[in-house]
N, C-alpha and C positions, 0 to 999 in steps of 0.2 A: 504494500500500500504506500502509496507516495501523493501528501498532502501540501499545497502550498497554499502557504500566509500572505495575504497583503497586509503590509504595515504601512503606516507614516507618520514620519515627527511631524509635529504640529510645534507653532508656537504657546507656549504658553497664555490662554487664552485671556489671563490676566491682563498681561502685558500685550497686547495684539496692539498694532501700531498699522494700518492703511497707507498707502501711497496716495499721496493729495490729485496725481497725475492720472497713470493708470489705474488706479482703482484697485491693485493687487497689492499681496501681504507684504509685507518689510520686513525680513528674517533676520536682519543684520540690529545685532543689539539685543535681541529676545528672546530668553530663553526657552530652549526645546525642549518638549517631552516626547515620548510616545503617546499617540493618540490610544487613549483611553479603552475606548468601545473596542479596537484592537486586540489589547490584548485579553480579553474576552474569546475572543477568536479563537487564540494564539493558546489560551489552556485548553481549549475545549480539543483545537488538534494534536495537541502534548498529550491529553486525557486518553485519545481514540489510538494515540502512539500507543502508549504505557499497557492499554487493552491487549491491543490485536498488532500491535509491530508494525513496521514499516520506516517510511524516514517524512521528516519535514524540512519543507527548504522557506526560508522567509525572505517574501519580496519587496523589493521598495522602492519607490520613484520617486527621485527629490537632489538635493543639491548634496558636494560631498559629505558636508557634517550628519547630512543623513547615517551615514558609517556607524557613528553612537548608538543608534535606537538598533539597526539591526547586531551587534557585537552583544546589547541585550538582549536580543532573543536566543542568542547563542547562547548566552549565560545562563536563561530558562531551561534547557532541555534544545532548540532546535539541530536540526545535524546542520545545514548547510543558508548561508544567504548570499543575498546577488542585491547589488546595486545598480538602479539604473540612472545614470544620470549622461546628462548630454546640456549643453546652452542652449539646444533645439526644444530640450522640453518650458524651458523659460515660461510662467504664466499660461501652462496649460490650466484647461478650466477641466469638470468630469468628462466631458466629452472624447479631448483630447488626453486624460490620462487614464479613461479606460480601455482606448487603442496601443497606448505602448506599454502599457500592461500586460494587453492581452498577448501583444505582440513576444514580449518579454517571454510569458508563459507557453507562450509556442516553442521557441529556443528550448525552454526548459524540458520538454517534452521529447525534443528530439531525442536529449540523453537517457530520458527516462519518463514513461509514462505519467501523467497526472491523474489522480483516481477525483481529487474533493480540491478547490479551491476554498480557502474561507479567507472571510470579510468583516470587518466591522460594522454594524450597522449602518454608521457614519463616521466624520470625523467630526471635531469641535471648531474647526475652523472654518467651513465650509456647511456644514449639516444638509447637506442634499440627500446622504443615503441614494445616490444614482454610481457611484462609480464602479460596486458590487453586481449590480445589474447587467451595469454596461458593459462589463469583462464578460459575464454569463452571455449574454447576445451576442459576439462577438466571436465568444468560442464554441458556440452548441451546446451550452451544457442545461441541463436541469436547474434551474432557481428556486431557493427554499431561503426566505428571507424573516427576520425579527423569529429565531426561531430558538425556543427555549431551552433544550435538551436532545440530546440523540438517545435515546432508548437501544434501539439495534440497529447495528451494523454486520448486514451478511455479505463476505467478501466472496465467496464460494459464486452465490447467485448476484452479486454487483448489484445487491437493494441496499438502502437505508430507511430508516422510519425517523422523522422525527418530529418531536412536538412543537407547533409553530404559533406562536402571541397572536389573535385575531380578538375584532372584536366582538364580546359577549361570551370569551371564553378561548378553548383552547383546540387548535387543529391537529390533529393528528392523521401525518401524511406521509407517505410511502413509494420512492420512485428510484430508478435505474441508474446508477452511477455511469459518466462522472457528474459529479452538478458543484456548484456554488451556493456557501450558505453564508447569510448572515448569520452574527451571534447577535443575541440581546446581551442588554447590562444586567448584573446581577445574578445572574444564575451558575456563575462561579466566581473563586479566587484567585488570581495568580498566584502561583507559588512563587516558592522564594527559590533565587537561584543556590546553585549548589559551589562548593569551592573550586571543587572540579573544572566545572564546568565556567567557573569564569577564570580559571586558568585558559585556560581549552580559548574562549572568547578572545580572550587578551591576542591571544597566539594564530586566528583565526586566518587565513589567509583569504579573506574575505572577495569575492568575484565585482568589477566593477567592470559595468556593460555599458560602453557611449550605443549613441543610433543603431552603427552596425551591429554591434555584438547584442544587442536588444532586437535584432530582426525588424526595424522599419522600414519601414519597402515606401513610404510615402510621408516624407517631412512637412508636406503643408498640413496633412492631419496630425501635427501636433506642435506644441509652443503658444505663441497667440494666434499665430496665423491659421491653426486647427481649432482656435477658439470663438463658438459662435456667441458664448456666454457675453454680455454686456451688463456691468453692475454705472447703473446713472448716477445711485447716489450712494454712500457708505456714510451713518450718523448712529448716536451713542444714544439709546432711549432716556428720553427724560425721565429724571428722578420726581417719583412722586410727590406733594409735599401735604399730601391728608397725611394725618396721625393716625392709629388705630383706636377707636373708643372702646371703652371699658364699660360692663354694663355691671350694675350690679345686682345681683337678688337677694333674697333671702332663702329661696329655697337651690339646692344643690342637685335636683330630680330632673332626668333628663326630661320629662314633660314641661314644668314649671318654667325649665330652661327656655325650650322652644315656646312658649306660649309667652315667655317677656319677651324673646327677640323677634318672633314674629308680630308683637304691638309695635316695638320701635323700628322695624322696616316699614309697617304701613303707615307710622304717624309720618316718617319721612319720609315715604314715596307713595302715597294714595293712590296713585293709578294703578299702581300695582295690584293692590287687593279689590280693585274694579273688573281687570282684567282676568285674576282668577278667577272670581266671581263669573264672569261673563264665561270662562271655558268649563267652569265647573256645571254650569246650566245646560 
């Protein structure tokens, strides 16, 4: 079995900083993490290693200091990561960097079959939740996205079942590998890395792919030039400046509760208790 990761450093979304010009991030100055939702991913294919064997390779597409996030995933458990960077990828938007992604994992392929891509749901700097997608369409594979758990994995027959976030509850779906999955947040930990293994990291002779070695066959689908994304405006939401009121009772009984706060919303919004009125007829 051979699963590959998409990761990426994110800025620190604290510190996010815009280009007044282009409209794209400023990495220079801010510190990087690994995007979150990621490594959510990143245990759940470590988890399906540790099961049923196989190897994990962690992908990434980003500028060289990208090199940090994946030498973590090596520290986690991964066997193998690839770097993809090129100036051609410059202010690609999802579009364009789920084409040299996908591209990327076709090279991958060559040397070695790909059984399961996995993805973050999102990233935090971006939150489109499209780039997981847009690899999936790209290579043919199965999409299984916000998906909570994997139950079974049969490698015999190339099925997986897994349990998928929808709303009003929970889906449970079963289809032909290879596919592409989102992780959701929360339904694991990352472990911690081992000594080992961030020896191993340190020591890592890590694969760094420009255009060529990434397998692009067509450089206007990516950078800006592959970007059909236009962001007009980039601004900070206003801070609110209502306070929160305090209400007080005398009784501590969830009835009593609702029945003083449902008088002090309608004393201050009467249309309100009109309008229920009106639906409840």
């Amino acid at each position: 079995m051979h699963i590959v990761v998409c990761i990426k450093q994110v800025p620190d979304s604290a510190q996010i900083r815009v280009h007044p010009v282009t409209n794209t991030i400023m990495r220079q100055g801010v510190p990087a993490i690994v995007n979150p939702y990621d490594l959510y991913s990143l245990e759940e294919a470590l988890r399906l290693k540790d099961k049923y064997g196989g190897r994990v390779t962690v992908l990434s597409m980003g500028p060289p200091q990208a090199e940090a996030a994946l030498r973590k995933a090596i520290s986690f458990g991964a066997d193998d990561a690839i770097l993809v960077t090129d100036r051609v990828f410059a202010g690609s938007d999802t579009l364009a960097t789920s084409y040299a992604l996908a591209s990327a994992i076709r090279q991958i392929q060559k040397d070695m079959p790909v059984d399961m891509v996995f993805a973050g749901k999102q990233t935090i700097d971006g939150d489109t939740a499209q780039v997981g997608p847009g690899i999936a369409k790209r290579l043919d594979m199965q999409l299984l996205t916000y998906v909570s758990s994997i139950p079974a994995l049969d490698m015999e027959n190339r099925e997986i079942t897994v349990e998928r976030r929808a709303e009003g509850g929970v889906q449970v779906l079963r289809t032909k590998l290879p596919c592409l999955v989102t992780v959701l947040e929360g339904n694991n930990e990352m472990r911690f890395a081992t000594m080992a293994n961030m020896f191993r990291a340190a020591r890592y002779p890590l694969k760094v792919w420009d255009k060529d070695g990434a397998g692009i066959e067509d450089i206007t689908k990516t950078g800006l030039k592959g970007s059909p994304t236009i962001v007009s405006k980039v601004f900070a939401p206003t801070a609110k400046t209502v306070k929160a009121e305090i209400i007080d009772t005398e009784s501590n009984q969830p009835k009593d509760l609702a029945v003083t706060l449902l008088a002090k919303m309608f004393t201050q919004h009467p249309q309100l208790q009109r309008e229920i009125g009106k639906s409840a007829n």
